[in-house]
C-alpha positions as CSV (number, residue, x, y, z in Angstrom):
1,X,0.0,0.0,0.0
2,X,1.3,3.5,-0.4
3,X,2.8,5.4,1.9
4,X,1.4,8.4,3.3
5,X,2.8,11.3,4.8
6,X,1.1,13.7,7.2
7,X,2.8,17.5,7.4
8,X,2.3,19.3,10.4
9,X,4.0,22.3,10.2
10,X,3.9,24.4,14.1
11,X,4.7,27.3,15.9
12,X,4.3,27.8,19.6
13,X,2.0,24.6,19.9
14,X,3.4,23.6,23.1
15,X,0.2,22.6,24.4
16,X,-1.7,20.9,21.3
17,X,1.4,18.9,19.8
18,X,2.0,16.0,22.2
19,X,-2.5,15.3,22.4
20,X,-2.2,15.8,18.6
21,X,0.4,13.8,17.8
22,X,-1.2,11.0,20.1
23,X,-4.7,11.2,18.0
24,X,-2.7,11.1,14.5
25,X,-1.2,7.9,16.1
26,X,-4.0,6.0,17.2
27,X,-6.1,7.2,13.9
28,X,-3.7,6.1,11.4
29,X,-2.7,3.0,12.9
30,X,-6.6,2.3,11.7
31,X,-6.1,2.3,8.4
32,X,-3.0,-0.6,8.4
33,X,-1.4,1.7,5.6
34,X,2.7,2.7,6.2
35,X,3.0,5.9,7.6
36,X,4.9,9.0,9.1
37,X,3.8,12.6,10.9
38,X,6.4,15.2,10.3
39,X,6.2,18.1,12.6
40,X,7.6,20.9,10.9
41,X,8.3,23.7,14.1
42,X,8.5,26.9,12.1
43,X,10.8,28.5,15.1
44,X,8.9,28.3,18.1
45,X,9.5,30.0,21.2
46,X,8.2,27.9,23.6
47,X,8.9,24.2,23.8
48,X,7.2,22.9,21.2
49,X,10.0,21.1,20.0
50,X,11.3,19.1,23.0
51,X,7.2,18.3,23.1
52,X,7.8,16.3,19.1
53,X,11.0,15.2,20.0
54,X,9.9,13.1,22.8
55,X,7.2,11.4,21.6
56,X,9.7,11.1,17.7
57,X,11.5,9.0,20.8
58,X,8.6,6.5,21.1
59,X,8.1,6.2,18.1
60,X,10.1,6.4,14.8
61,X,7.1,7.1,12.5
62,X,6.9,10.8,14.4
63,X,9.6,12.8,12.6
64,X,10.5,16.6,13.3
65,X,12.2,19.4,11.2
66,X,13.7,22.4,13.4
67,X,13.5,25.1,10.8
68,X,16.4,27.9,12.0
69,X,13.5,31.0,12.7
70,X,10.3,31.5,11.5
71,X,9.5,31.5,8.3
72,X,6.0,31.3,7.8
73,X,3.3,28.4,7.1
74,X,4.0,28.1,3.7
75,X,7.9,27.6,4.0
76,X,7.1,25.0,6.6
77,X,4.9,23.3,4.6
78,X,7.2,23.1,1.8
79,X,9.8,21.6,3.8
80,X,7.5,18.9,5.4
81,X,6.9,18.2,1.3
82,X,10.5,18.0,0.3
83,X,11.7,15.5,3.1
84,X,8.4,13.6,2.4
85,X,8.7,10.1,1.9
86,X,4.9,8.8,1.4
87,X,2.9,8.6,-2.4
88,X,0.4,10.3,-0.6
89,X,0.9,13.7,1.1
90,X,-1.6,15.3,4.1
91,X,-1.1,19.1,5.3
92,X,-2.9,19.7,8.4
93,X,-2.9,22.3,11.0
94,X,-1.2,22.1,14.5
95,X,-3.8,23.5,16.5
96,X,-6.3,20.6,17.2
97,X,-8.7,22.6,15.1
98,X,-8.7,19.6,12.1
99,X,-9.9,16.0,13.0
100,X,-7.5,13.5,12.7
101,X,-10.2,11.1,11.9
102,X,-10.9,13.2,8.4
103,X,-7.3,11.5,7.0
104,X,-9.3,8.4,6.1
105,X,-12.1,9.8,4.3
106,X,-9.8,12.4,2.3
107,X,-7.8,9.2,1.3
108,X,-11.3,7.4,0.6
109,X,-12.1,10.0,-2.1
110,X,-8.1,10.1,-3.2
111,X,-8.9,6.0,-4.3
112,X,-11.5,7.4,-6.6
113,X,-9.5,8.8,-8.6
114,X,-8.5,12.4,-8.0
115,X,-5.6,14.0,-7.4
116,X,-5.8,16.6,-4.9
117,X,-9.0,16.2,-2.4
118,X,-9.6,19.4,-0.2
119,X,-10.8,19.9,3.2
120,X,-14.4,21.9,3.4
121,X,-14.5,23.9,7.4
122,X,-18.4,23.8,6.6
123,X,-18.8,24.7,10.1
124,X,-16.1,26.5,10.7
125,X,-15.3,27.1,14.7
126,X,-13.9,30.7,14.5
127,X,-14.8,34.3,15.0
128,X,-17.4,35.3,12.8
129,X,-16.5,39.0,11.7
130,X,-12.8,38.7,12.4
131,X,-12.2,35.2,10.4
132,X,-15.4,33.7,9.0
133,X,-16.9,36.6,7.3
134,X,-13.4,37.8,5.9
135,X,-13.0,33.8,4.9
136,X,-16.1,33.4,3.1
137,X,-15.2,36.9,1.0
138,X,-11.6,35.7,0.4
139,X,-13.2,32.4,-1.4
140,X,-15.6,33.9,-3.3
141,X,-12.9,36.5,-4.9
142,X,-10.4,33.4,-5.4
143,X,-13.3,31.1,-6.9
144,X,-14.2,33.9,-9.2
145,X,-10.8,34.8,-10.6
146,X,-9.5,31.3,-10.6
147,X,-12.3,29.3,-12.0
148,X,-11.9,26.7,-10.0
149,X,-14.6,27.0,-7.1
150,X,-13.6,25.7,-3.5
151,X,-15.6,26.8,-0.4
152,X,-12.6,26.8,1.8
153,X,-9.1,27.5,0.0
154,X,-7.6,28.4,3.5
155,X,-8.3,24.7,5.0
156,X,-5.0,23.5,5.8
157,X,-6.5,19.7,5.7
158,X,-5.7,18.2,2.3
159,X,-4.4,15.0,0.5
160,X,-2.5,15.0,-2.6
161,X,-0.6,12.3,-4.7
162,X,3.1,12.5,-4.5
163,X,3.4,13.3,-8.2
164,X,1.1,16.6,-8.0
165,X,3.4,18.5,-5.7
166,X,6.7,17.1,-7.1
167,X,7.4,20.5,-9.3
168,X,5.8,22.8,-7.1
169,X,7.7,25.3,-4.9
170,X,5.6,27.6,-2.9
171,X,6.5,31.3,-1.5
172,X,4.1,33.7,0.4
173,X,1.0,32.4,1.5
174,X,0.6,29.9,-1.7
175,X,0.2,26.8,-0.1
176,X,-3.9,27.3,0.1
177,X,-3.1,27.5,-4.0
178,X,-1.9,24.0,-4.5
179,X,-5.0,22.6,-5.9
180,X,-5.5,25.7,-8.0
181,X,-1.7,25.1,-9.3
182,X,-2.8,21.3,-9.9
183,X,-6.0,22.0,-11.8
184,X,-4.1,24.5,-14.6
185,X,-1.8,21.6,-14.8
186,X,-5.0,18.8,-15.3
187,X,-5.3,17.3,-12.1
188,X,-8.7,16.3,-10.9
189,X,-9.6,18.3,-7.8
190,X,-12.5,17.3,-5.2
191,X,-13.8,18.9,-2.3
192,X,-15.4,16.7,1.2
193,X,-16.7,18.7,4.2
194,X,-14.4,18.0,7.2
195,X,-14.6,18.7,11.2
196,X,-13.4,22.2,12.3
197,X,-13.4,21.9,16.2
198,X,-12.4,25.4,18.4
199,X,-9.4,26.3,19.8
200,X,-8.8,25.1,23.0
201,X,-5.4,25.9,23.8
202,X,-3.2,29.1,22.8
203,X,-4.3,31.7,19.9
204,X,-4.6,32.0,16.7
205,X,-1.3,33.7,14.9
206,X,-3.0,35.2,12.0
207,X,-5.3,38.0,10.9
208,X,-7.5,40.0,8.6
209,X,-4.1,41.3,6.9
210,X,-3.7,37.9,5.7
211,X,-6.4,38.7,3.2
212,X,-4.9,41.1,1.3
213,X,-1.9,38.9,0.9
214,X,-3.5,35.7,-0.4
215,X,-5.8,38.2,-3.1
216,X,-1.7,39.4,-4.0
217,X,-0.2,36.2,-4.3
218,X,-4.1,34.9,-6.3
219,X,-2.6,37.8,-9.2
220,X,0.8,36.1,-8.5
221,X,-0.3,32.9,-9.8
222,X,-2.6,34.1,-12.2
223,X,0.1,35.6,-14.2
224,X,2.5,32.9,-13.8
225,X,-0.4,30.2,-14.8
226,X,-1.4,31.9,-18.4
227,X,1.7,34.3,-19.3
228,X,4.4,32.4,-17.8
229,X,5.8,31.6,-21.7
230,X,4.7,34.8,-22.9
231,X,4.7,38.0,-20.7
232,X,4.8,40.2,-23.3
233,X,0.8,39.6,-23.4
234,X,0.5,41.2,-20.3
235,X,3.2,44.2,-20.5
236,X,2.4,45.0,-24.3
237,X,-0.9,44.8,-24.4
238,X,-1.2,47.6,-21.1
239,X,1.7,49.0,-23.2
240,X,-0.7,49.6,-26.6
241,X,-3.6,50.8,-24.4
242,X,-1.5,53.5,-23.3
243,X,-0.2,54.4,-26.5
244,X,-3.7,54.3,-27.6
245,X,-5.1,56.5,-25.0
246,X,-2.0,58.9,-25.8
247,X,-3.0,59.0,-29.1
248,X,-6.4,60.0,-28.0
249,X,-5.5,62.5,-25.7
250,X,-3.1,64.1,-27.7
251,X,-5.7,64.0,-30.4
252,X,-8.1,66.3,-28.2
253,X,-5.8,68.6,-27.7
254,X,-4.9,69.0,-30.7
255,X,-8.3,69.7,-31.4
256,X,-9.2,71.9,-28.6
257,X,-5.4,74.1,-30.2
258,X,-6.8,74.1,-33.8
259,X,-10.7,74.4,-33.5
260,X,-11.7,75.6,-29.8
261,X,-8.3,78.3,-30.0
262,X,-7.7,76.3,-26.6
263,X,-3.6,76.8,-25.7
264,X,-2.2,73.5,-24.6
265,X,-0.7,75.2,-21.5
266,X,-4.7,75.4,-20.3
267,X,-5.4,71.6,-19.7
268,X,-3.4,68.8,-18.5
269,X,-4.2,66.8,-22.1
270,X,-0.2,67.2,-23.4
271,X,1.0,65.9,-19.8
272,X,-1.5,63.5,-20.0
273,X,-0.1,62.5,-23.7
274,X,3.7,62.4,-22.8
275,X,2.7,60.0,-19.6
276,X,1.2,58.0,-21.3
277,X,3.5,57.5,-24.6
278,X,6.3,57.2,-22.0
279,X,4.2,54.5,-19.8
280,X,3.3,52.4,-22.9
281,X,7.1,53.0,-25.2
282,X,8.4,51.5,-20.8
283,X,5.5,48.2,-20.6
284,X,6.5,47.3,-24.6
285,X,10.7,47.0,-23.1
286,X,9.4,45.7,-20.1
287,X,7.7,42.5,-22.0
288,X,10.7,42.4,-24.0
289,X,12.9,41.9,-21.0
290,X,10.0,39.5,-19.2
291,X,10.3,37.3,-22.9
292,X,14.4,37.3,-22.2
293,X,14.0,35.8,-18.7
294,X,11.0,33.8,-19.8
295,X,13.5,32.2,-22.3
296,X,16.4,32.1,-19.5
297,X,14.1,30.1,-16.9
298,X,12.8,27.6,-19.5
299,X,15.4,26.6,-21.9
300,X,18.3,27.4,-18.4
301,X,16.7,24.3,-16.8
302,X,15.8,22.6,-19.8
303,X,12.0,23.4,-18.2
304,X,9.7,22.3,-21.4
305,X,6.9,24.3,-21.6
306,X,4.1,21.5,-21.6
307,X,3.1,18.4,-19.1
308,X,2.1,15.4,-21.2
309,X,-0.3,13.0,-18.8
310,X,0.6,10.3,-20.6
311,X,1.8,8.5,-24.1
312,X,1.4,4.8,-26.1
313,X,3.8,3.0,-28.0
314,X,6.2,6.1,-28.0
315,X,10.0,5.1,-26.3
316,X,11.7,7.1,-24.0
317,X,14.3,9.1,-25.2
């Protein structure tokens, strides 16, 4: 049976790692399947890490990466992926706040045949105005822009095959993007309701200011999923708009000169005009230089530019 790997990445957990690490135990031993829990302690000031490291002493299938300060949830995370051994790979939170006993169902739907199965908080235990409502708006935006329409992208409670996150690398809040990164690639993506339970023991480390940087890193990925290969798309393009509002600006007050006996020193068309010739002549370079480093990146790494899901009768070469 495959392997499966459960990330945990923590900070200042103390109190929840040593009951949490006990539940993951007793539940996975359930499902007779190999597998290991890999605490991830994203520099914690308390003693979160003796807490791991002592139950990692009764038992081998605990594991724990001491990351050197903190770096965030999503640096965690990707480290608990690299030094992954399992087929499957589980993300959950540290807090006590996801069930344990979800693993087995998310795994359930995994054996159906999709790739990336995410966690649903459909009752989410949280403040309402200062994390449900500001949740629920996050979603939407994300769901709208991305077309690919998950209640909860901020549910830390996944599965994933081995083989989805294998050329991912995440920065900035991007691990709720995974299955969005594996859907633009073809992966099949499902969503199951799972248990939220509230926090019982310390507080919660983030806020409404997370918000604004998951909607930033959602352009992030937006760019890099359709203009990747060809950023002059995005840089040109703005670049010809604002030649062609120059051109129609300049137009005006040409107009207003010649017609209306208007000088151009009376209205802020010419200013206008050389702003935006010298906006559109800088987005036109701009793409130029994003098609040079487009070109470095890809053919650099000998990166191809397309995923093939599969072939028949063609050898290797």
């Amino acid at each position: 049976m495959s392997m499966i790997s459960i990330i945990v990445p923590i900070y200042n957990e103390a109190e929840n790692v040593t009951t949490l690490a006990e539940a993951l135990l007793a539940e996975l031993d359930r499902l007779q399947r190999p597998f290991e829990i890999i605490f991830v302690n994203d520099g914690s000031a308390d003693d979160s890490d003796q807490k791991v490291a002592a139950m990692a002493a009764k038992d081998s299938r605990v594991r724990l990466i001491n990351l050197k300060r903190n770096f965030g949830q999503t640096a965690a995370m990707m480290a608990g992926i690299d030094h992954a051994q399992g087929a499957i790979i589980v993300p959950m939170d540290g807090d006590l706040q996801n069930d344990p006993k979800d693993i087995k169902r998310l795994i359930d739907k995994l054996d159906e045949g999709y790739d990336v199965v995410s966690g649903w908080r459909k009752n989410r235990r949280d403040p309402l105005f200062r994390r449900n409502i500001p949740s629920r708006i996050a979603n939407r935006i994300i769901s709208w822009i991305s077309g690919v329409v998950l209640h909860d992208y901020g549910c830390s409670l996944k599965a994933y095959r081995r083989e989805i996150l294998d050329d991912v690398k995440l920065y900035g809040e991007m691990h709720r993007f995974v299955p969005l990164y594996a859907s633009l690639n073809g992966a099949r993506v499902a969503e199951i309701p799972v248990s939220h339970h509230p926090r019982i023991h310390g507080a919660s480390h983030y806020g409404l200011e997370r918000v604004i940087k998951v909607l930033l890193d959602l352009i992030v990925i937006r760019f890099l999923a359709r203009y990747a290969t060809k950023p002059m798309y995005v840089f040109g393009g703005f670049g010809f708009l604002s030649l062609a509002f120059a051109s129609l600006t300049g137009s005006y007050a040409l107009y207003l000169k010649f017609f209306e006996n208007t000088s151009l020193i009376l209205t802020p068309l010419p200013l206008l005009t050389a702003m935006a010739i010298t906006t559109g002549i800088m987005s036109i370079l701009m793409g130029l230089l994003g098609e040079l480093l487009a070109r470095t990146y890809h053919e650099s790494q000998n990166k191809p530019i397309y995923r093939i899901k599969n072939t028949i009768n063609l050898d290797k070469r």
